[in-house]
N, C-alpha and C positions, 0 to 999 in steps of 0.2 A: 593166196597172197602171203607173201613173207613175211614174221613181223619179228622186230629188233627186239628184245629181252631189254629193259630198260636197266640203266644198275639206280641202285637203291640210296645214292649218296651222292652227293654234287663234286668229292674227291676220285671217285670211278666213275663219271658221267664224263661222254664227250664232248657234249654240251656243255658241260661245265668246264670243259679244257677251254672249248671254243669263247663261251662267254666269259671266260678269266681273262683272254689275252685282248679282248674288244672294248669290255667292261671299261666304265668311265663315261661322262656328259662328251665329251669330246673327243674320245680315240677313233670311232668310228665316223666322225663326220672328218677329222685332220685326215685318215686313210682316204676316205672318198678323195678328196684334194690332191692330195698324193697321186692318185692314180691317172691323173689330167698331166700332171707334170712335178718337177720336183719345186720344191717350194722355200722360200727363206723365214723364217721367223716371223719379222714383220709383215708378210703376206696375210702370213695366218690370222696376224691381228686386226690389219684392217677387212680383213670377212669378218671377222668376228671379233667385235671389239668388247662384248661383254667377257671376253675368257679373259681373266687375269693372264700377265708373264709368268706369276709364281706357275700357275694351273697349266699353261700352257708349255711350259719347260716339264714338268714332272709329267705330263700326256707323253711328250715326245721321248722323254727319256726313259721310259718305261718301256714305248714302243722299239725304240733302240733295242733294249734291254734284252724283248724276248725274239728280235730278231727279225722284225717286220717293219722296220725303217732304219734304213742308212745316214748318219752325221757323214756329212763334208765340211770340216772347216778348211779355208783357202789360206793358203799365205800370204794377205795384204794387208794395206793400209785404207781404209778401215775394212775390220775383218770382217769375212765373209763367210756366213755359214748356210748351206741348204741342207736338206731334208728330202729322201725320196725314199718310194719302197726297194724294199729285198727282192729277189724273189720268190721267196721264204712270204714276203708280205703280199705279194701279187696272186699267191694261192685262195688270199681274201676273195678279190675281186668280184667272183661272183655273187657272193653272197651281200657285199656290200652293194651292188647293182641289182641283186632281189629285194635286200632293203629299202633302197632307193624307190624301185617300183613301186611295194609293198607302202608306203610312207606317201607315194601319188593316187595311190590306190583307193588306199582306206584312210586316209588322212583326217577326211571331213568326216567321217563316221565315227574314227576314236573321238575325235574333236565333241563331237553330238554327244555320244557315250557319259564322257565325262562331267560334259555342260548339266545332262539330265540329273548327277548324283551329285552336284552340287546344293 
């Protein structure tokens, strides 16, 4: 079996590439959304009405940022902005749909987990 040489720092770790550009309460679940179709602002909010605008504007602008979601602002009255993946951002996909799995999977067992150390 092959095995990968880990690097020794979360600045040479791939993982650490991978978890810097996900990292965040809300980057990985606004992808998932994304990947169903493209989405407008308020969408977002009514899934999820606990996510502040502040929080929910710095999530997607970030995502913007590194590349793995596309702004559309429209030129109307009243304006119109969505939000879809790159596909720069659609390279996620799988891993966000292991997540996904992973999260049906073992959901109630972290859940248990945590209960106990309380």
């Amino acid at each position: 079996m092959h095995r990968t040489k880990l690097a020794p720092t979360l600045e040479g770790c791939p993982v650490g590439t991978t978890l810097t550009a996900i990292s965040g309460k809300w980057k990985g679940i606004l992808l998932y959304h994304l990947m169903e179709s493209p989405r407008r602002f308020n969408e977002f909010r009514k899934l999820y009405p606990n996510i502040t605008p502040f929080m929910l504007t710095l999530q997607l602008r970030e995502l913007e940022r590194d590349g793995l979601v596309h702004r559309e602002a429209y030129n109307e009255v009243p304006p119109r902005v969505e939000y879809s993946l790159t596909a720069f951002g659609r390279t996620l996909e799988p891993m966000i749909l292991f997540m996904k799995e992973w999260g049906e999977t073992y959901g109630d067992q972290l859940e248990e987990a945590r209960n106990r150390v309380k």
